[in-house]
N, CA and C atoms of all chains as a GROMACS GRO file, in nm:
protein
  522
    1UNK      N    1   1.003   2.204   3.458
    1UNK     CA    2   0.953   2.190   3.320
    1UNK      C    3   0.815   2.128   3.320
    2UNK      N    4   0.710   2.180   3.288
    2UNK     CA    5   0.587   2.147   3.262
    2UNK      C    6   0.573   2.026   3.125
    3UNK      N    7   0.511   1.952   3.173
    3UNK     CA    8   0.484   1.850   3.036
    3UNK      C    9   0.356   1.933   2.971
    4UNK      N   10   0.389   1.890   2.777
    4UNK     CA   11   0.273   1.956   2.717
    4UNK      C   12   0.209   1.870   2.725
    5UNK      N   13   0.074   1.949   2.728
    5UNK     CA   14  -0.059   1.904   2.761
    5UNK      C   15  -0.070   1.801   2.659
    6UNK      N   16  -0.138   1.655   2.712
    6UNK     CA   17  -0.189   1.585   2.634
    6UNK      C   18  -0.272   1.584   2.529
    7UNK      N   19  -0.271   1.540   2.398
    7UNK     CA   20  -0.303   1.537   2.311
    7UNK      C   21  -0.428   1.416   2.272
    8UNK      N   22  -0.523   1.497   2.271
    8UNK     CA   23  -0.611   1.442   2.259
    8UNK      C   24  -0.690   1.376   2.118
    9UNK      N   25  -0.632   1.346   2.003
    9UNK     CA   26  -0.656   1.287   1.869
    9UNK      C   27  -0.820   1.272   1.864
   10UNK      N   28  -0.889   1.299   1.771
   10UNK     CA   29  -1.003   1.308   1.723
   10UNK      C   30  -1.010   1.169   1.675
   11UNK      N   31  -1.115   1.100   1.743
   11UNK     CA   32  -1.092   0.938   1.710
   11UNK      C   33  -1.178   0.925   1.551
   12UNK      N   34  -1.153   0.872   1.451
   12UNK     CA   35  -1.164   0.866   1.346
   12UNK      C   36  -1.271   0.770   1.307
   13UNK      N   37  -1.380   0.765   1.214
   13UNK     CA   38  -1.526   0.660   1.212
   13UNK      C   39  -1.443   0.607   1.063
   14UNK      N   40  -1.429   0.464   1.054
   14UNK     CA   41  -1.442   0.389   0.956
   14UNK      C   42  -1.571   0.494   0.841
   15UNK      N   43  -1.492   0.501   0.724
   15UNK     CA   44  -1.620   0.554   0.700
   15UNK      C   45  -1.677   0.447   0.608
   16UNK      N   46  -1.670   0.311   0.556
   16UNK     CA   47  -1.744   0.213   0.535
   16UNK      C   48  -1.854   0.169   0.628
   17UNK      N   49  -1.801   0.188   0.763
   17UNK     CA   50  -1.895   0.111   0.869
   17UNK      C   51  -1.962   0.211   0.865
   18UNK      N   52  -1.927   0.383   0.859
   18UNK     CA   53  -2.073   0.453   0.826
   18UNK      C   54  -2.132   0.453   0.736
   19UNK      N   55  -2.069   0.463   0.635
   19UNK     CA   56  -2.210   0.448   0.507
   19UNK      C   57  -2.262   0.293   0.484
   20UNK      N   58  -2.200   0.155   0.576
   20UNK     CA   59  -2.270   0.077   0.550
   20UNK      C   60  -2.246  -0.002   0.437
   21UNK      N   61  -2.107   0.038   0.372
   21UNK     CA   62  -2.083  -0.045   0.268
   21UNK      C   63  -2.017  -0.159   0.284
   22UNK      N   64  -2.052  -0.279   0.229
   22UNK     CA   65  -1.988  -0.404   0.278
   22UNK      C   66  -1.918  -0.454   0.188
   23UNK      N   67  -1.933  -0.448   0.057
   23UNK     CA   68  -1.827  -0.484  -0.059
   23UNK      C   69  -1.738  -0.334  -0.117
   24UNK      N   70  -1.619  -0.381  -0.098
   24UNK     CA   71  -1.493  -0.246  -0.163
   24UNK      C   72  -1.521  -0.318  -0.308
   25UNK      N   73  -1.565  -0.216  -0.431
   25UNK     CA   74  -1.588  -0.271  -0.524
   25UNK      C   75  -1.408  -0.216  -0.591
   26UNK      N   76  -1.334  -0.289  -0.665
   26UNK     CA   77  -1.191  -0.263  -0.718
   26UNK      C   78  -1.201  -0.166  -0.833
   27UNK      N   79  -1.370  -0.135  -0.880
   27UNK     CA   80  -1.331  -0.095  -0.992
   27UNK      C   81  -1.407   0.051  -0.956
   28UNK      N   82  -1.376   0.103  -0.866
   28UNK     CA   83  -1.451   0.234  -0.792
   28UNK      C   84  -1.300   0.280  -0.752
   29UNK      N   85  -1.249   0.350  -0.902
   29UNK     CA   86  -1.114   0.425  -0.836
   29UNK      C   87  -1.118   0.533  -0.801
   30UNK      N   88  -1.237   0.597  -0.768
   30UNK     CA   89  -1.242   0.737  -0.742
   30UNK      C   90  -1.248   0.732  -0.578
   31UNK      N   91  -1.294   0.629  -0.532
   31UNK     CA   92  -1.265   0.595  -0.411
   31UNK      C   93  -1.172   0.573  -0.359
   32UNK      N   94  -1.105   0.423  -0.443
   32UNK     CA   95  -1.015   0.398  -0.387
   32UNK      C   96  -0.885   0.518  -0.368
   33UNK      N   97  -0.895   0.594  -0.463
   33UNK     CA   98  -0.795   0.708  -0.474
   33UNK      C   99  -0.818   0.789  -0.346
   34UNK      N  100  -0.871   0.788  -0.288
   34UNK     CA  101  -0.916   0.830  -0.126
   34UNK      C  102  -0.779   0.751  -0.022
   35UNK      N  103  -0.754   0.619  -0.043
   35UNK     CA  104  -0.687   0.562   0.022
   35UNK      C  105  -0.525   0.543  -0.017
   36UNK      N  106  -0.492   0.593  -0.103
   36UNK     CA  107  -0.364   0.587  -0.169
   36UNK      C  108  -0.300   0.738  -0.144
   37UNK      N  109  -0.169   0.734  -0.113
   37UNK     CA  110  -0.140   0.858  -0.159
   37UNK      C  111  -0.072   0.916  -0.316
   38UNK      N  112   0.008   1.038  -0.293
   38UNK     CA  113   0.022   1.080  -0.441
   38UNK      C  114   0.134   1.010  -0.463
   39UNK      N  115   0.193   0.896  -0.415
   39UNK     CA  116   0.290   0.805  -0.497
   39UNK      C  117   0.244   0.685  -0.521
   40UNK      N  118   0.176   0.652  -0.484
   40UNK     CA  119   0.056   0.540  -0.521
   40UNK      C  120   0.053   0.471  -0.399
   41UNK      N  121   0.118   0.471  -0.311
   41UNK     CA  122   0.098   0.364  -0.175
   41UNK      C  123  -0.045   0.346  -0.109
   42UNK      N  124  -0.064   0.283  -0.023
   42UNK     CA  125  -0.194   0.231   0.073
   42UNK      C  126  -0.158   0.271   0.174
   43UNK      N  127  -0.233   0.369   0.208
   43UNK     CA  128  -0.226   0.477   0.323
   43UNK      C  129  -0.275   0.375   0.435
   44UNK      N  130  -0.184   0.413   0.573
   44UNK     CA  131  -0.210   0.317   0.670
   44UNK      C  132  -0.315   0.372   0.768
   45UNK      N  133  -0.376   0.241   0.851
   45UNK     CA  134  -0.465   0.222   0.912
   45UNK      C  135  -0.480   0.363   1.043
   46UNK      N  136  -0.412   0.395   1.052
   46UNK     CA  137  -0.396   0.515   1.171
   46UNK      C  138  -0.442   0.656   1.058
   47UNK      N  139  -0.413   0.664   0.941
   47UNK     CA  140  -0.466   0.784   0.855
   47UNK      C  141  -0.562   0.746   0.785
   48UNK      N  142  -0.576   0.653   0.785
   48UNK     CA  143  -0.743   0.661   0.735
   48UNK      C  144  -0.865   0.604   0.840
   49UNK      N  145  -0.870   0.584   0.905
   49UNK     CA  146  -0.931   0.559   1.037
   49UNK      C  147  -1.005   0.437   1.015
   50UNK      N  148  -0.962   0.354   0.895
   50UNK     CA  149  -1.064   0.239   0.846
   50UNK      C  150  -1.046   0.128   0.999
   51UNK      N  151  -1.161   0.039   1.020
   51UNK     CA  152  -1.141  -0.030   1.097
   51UNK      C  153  -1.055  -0.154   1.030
   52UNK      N  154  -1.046  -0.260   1.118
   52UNK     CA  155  -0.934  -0.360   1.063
   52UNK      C  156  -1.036  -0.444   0.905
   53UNK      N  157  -1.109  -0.437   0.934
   53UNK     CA  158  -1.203  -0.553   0.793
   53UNK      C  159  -1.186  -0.466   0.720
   54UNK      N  160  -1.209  -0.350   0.709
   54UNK     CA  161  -1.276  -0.265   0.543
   54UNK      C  162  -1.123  -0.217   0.563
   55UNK      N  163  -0.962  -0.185   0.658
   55UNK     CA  164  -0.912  -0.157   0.533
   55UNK      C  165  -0.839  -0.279   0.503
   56UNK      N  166  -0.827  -0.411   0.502
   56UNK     CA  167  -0.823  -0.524   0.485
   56UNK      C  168  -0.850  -0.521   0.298
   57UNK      N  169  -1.012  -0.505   0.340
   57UNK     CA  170  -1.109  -0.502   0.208
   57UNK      C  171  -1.062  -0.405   0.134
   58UNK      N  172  -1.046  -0.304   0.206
   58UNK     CA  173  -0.941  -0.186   0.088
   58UNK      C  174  -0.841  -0.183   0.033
   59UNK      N  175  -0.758  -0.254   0.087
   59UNK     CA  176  -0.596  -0.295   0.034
   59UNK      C  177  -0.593  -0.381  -0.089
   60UNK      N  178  -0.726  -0.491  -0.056
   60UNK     CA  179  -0.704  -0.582  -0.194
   60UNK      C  180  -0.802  -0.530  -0.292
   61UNK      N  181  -0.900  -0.492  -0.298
   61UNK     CA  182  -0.955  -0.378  -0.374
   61UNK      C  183  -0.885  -0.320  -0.477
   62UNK      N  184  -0.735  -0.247  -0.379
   62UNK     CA  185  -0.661  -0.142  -0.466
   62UNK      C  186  -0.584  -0.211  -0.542
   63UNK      N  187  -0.517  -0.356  -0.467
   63UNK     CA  188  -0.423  -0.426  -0.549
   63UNK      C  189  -0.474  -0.534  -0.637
   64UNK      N  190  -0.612  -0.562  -0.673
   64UNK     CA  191  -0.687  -0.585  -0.764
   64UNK      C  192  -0.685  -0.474  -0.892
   65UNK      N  193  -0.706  -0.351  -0.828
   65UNK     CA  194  -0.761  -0.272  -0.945
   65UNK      C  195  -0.580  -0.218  -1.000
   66UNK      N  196  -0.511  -0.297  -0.913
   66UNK     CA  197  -0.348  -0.256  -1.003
   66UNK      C  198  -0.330  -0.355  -1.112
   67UNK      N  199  -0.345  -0.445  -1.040
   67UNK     CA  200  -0.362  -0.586  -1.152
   67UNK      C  201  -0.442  -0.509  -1.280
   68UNK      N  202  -0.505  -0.456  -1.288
   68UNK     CA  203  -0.611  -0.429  -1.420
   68UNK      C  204  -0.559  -0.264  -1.456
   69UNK      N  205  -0.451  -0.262  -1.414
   69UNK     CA  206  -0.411  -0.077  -1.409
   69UNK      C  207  -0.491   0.057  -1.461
   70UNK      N  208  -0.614   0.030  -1.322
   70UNK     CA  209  -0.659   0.123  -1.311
   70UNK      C  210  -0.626   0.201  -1.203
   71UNK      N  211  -0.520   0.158  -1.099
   71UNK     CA  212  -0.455   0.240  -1.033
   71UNK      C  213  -0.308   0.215  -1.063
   72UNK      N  214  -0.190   0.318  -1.015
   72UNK     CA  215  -0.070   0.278  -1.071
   72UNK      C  216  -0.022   0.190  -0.919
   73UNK      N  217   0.090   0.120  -0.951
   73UNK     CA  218   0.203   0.028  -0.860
   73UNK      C  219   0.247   0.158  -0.764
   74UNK      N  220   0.358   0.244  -0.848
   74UNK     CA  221   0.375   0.360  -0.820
   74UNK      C  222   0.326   0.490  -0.905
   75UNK      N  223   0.376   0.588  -0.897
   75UNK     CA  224   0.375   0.760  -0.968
   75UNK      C  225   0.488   0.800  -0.907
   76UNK      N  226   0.593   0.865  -1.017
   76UNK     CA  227   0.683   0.991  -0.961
   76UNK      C  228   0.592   1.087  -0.982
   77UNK      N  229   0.510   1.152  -0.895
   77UNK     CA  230   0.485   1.310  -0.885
   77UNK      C  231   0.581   1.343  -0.820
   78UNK      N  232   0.682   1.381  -0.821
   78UNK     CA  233   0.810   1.463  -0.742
   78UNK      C  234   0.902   1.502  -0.881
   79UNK      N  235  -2.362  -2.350  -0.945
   79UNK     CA  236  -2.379  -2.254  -1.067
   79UNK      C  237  -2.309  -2.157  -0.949
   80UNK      N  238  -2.237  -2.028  -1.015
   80UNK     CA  239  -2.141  -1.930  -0.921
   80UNK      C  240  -2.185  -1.817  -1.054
   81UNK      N  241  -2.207  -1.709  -0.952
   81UNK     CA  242  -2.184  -1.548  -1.020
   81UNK      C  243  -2.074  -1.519  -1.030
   82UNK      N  244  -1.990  -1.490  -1.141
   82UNK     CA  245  -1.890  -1.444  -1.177
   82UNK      C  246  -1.859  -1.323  -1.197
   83UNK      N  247  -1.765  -1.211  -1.201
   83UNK     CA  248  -1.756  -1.086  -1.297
   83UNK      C  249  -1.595  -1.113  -1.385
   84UNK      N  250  -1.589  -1.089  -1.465
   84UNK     CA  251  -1.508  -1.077  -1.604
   84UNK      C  252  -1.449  -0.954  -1.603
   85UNK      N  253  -1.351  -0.919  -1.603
   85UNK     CA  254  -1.312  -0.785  -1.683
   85UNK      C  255  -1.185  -0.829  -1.775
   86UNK      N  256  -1.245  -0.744  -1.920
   86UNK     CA  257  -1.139  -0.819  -2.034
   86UNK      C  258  -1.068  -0.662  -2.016
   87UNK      N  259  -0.932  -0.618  -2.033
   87UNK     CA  260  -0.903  -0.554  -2.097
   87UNK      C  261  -0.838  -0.587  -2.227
   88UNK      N  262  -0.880  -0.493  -2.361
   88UNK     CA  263  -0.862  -0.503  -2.510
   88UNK      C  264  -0.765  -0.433  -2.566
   89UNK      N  265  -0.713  -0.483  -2.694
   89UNK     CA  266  -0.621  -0.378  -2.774
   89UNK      C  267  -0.675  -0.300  -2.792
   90UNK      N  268  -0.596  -0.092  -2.794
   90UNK     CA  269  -0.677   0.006  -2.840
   90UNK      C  270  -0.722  -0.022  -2.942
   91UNK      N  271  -0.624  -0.093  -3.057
   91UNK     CA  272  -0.675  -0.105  -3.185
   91UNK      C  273  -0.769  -0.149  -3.247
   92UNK      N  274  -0.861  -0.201  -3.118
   92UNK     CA  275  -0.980  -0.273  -3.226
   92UNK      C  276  -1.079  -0.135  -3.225
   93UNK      N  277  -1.171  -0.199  -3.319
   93UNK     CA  278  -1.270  -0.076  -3.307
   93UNK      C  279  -1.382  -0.097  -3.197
   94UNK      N  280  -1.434   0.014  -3.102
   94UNK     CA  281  -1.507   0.034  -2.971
   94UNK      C  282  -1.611  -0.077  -3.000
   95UNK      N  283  -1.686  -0.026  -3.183
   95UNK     CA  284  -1.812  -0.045  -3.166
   95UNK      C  285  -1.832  -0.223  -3.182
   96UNK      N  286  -1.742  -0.252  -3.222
   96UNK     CA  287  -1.705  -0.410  -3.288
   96UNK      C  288  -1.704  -0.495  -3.163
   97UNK      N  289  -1.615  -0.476  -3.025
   97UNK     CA  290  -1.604  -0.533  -2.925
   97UNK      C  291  -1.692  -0.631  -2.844
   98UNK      N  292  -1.848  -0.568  -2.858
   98UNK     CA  293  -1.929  -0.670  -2.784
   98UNK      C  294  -1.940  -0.769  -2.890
   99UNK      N  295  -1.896  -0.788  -3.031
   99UNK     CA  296  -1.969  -0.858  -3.141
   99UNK      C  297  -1.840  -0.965  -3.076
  100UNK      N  298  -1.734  -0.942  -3.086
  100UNK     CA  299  -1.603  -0.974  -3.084
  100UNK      C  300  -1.559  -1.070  -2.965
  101UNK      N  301  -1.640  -1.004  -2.854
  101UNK     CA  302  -1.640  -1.138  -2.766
  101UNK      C  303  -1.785  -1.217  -2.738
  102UNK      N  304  -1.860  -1.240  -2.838
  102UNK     CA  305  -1.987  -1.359  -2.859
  102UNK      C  306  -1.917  -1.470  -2.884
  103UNK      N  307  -1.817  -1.501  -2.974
  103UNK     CA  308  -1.784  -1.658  -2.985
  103UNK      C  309  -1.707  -1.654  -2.821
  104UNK      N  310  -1.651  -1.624  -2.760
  104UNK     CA  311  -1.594  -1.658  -2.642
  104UNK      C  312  -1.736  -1.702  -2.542
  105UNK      N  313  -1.806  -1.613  -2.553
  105UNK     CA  314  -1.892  -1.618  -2.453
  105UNK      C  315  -2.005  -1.716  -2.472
  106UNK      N  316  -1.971  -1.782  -2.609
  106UNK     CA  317  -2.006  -1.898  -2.640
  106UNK      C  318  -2.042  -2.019  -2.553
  107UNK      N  319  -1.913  -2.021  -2.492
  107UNK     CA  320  -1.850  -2.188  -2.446
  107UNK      C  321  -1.938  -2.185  -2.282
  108UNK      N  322  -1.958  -2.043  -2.232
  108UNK     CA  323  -2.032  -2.043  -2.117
  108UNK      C  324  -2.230  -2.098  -2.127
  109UNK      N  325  -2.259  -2.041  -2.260
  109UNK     CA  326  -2.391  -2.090  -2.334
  109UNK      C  327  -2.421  -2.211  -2.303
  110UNK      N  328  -2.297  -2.315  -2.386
  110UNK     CA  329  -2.287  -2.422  -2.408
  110UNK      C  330  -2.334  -2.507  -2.255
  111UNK      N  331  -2.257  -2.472  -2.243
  111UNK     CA  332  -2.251  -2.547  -2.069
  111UNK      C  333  -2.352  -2.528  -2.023
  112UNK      N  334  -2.433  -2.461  -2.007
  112UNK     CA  335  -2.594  -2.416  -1.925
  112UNK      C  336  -2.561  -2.287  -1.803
  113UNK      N  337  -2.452  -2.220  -1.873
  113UNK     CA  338  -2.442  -2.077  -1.779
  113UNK      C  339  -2.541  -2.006  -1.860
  114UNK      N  340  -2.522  -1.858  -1.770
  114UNK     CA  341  -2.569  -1.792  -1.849
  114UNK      C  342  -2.505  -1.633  -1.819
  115UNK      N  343  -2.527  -1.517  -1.926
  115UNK     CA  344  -2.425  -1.397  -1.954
  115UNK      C  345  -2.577  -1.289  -1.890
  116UNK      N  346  -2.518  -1.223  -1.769
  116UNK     CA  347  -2.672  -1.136  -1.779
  116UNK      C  348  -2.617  -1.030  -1.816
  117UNK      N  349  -2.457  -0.954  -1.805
  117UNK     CA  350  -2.440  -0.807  -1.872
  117UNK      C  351  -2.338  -0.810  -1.918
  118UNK      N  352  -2.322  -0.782  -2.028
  118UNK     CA  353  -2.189  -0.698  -2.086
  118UNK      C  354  -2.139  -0.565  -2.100
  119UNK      N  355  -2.141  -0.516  -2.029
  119UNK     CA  356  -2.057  -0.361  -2.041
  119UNK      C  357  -1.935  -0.356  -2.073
  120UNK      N  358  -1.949  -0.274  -2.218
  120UNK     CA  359  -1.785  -0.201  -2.207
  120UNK      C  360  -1.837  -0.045  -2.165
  121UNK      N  361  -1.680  -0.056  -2.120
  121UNK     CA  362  -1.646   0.100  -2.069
  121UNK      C  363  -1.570   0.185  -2.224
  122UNK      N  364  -1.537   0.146  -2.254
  122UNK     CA  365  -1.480   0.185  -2.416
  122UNK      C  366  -1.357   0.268  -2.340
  123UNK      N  367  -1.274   0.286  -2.399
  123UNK     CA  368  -1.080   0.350  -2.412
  123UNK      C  369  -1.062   0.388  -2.308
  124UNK      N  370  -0.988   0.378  -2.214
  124UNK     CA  371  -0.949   0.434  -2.132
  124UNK      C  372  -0.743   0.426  -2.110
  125UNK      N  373  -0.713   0.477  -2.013
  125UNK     CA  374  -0.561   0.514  -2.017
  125UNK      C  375  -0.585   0.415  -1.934
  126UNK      N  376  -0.456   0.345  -1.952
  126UNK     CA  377  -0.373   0.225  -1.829
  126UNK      C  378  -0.297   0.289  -1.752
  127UNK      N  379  -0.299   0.255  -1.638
  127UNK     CA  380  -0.215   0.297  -1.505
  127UNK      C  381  -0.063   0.304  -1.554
  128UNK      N  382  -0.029   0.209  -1.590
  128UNK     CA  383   0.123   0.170  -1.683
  128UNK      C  384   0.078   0.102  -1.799
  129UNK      N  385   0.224   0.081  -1.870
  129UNK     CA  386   0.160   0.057  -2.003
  129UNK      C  387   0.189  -0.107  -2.002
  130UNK      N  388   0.106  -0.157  -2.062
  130UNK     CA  389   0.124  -0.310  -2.090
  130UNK      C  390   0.127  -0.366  -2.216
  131UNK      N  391   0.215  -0.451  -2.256
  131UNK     CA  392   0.259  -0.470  -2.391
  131UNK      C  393   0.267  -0.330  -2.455
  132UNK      N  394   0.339  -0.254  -2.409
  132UNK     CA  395   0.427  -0.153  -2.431
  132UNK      C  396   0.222  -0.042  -2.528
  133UNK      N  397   0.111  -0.099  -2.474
  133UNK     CA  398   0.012  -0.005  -2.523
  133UNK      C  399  -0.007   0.072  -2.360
  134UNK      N  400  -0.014   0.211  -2.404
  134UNK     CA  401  -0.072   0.309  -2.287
  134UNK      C  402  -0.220   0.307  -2.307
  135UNK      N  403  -0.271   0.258  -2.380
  135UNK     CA  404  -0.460   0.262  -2.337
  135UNK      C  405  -0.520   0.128  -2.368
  136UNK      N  406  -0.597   0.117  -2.331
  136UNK     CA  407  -0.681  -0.024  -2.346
  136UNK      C  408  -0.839   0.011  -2.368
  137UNK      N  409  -0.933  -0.118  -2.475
  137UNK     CA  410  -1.066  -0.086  -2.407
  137UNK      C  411  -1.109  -0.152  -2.281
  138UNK      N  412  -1.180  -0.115  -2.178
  138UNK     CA  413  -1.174  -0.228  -2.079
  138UNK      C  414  -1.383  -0.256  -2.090
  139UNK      N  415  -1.375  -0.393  -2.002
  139UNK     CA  416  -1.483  -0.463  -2.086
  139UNK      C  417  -1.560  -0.485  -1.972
  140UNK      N  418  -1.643  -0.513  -1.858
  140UNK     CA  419  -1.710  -0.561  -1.763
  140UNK      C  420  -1.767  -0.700  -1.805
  141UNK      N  421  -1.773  -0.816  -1.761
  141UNK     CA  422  -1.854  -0.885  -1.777
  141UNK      C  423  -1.960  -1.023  -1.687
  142UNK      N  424  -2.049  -0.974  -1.682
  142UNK     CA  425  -2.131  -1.069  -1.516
  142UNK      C  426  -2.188  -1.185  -1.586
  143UNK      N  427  -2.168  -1.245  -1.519
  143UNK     CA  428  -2.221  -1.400  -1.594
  143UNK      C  429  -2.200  -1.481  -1.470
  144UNK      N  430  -2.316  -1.612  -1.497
  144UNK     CA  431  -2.313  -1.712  -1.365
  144UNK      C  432  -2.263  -1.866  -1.463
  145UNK      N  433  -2.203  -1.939  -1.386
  145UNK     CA  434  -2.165  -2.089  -1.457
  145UNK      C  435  -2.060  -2.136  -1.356
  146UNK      N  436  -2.073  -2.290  -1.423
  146UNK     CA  437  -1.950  -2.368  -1.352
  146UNK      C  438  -1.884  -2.314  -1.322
  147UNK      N  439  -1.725  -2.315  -1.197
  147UNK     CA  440  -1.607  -2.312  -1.194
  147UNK      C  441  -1.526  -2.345  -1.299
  148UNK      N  442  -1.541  -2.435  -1.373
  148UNK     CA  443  -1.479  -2.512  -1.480
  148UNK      C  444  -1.492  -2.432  -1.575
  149UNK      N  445  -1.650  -2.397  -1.636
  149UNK     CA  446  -1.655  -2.347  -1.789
  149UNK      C  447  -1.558  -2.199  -1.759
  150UNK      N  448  -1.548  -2.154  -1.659
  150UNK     CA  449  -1.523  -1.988  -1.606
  150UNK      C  450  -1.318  -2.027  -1.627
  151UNK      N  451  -1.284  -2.112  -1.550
  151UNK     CA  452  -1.165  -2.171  -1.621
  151UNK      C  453  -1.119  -2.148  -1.756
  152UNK      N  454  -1.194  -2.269  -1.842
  152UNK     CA  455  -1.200  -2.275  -1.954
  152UNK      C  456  -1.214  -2.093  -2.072
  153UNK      N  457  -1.303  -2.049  -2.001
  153UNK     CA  458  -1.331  -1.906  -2.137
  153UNK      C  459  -1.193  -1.798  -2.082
  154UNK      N  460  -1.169  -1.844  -1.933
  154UNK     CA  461  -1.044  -1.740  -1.846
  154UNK      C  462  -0.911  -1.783  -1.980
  155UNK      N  463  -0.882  -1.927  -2.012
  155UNK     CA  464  -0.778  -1.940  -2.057
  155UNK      C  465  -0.817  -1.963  -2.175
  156UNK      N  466  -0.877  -1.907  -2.252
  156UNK     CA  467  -0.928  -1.918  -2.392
  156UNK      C  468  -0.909  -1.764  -2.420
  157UNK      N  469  -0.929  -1.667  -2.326
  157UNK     CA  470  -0.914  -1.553  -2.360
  157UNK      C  471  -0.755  -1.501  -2.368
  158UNK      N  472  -0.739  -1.563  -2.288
  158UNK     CA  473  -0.546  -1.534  -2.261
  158UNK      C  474  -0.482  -1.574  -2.386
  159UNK      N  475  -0.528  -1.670  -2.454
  159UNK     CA  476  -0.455  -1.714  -2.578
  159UNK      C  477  -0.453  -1.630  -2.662
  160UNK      N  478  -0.586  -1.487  -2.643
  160UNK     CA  479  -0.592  -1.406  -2.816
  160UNK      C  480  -0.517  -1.325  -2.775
  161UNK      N  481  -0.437  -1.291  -2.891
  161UNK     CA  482  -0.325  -1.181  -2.905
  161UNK      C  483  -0.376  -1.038  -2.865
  162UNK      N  484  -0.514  -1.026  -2.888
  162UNK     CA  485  -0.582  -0.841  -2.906
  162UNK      C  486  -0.632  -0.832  -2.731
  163UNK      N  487  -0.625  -0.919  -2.656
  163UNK     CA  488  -0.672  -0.929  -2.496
  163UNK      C  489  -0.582  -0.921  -2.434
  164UNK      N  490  -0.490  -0.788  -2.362
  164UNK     CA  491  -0.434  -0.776  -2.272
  164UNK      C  492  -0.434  -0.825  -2.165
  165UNK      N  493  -0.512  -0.841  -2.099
  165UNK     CA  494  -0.546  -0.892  -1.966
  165UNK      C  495  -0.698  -0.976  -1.929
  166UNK      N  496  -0.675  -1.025  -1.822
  166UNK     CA  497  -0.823  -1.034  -1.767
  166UNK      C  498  -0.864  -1.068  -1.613
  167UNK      N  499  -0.966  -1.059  -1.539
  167UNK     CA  500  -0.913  -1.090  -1.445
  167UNK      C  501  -1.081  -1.144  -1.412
  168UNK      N  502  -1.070  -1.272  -1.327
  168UNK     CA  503  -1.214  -1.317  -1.308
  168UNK      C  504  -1.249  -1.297  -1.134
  169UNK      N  505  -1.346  -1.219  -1.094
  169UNK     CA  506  -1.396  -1.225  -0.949
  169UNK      C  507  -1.461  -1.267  -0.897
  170UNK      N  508  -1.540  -1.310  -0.805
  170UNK     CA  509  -1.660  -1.333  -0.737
  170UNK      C  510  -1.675  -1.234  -0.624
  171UNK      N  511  -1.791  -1.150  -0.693
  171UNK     CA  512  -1.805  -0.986  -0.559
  171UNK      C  513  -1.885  -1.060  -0.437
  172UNK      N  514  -1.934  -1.237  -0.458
  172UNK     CA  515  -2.003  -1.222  -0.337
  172UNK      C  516  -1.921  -1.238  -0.214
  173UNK      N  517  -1.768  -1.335  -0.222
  173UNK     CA  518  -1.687  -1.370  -0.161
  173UNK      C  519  -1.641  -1.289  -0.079
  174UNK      N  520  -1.611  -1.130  -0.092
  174UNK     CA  521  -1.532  -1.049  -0.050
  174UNK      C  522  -1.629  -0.959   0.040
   0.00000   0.00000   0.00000
């Protein structure tokens, strides 16, 4: 039995550390909606390729801008 | 002296255009003290994520201003007392 070939994952760029942004502003939900999925959760660090600070900075961002419900806790889309 | 940001969210029911008039006596007590207010933006109606005090929309309000810790206290729990102010929440964007 041959082992399948290793899998080589496309290593992922923070994309804060590329564009250079240093404050997650909470009230930029068009962004933050980038990091949530369609039930409202905080998509983890392996799918969004954020490094450890910005998605740190992203998590409380989102759970700031829940506090002010401009994003939801949850969504039933199902 | 600390940069602050403010965000009020409002009852739908007040009227849009009335709102900045509506929070001048609040923004009073920051005057007083030797702060000072450099913007007020409202965003005017928007839908709430969920509904709070059973309203599905709110106006929501931006507000940047620099002052004490204390006076920022003080207008935080002065606002919580009015019935037509759903929420509020006070930040400092330089912290983060």
């Amino acid at each position: 039995m041959a082992k399948p070939p290793p899998r080589k994952p496309k290593k992922k760029v923070c994309l804060f550390c590329q564009e250079k942004i240093s404050y997650v502003d909470y009230k930029d939900t068009a962004l933050l909606r980038k990091f949530i999925s369609d039930r409202g959760k905080i998509r983890a660090r392996r799918v969004t390729g954020n490094c450890t600070q910005h998605q740190r900075d992203v998590a409380t961002a989102i759970k700031n801008a829940r506090e002010m419900a401009l994003l939801p806790y949850t969504s039933t889309a199902r | 002296m600390r940069r602050y940001e403010l965000m009020v969210i409002l009852d739908p029911a007040l009227e849009e255009r009335t709102v900045a008039t509506s929070l001048d006596p609040f923004l009073g007590v920051i005057k007083s003290d030797g702060g000072s207010v450099e913007k007020v933006d409202v965003w005017g109606r928007r839908r709430l994520a969920y509904d709070i005090q059973k309203k599905s929309e709110g106006i929501y309000t931006v507000i940047d201003l620099t002052a004490e810790p204390a006076t920022v206290k003080e207008l935080d729990r002065q606002l919580n007392l009015n019935e037509t102010i759903l929420r509020t929440k006070v930040i400092r964007p330089e912290v983060h």
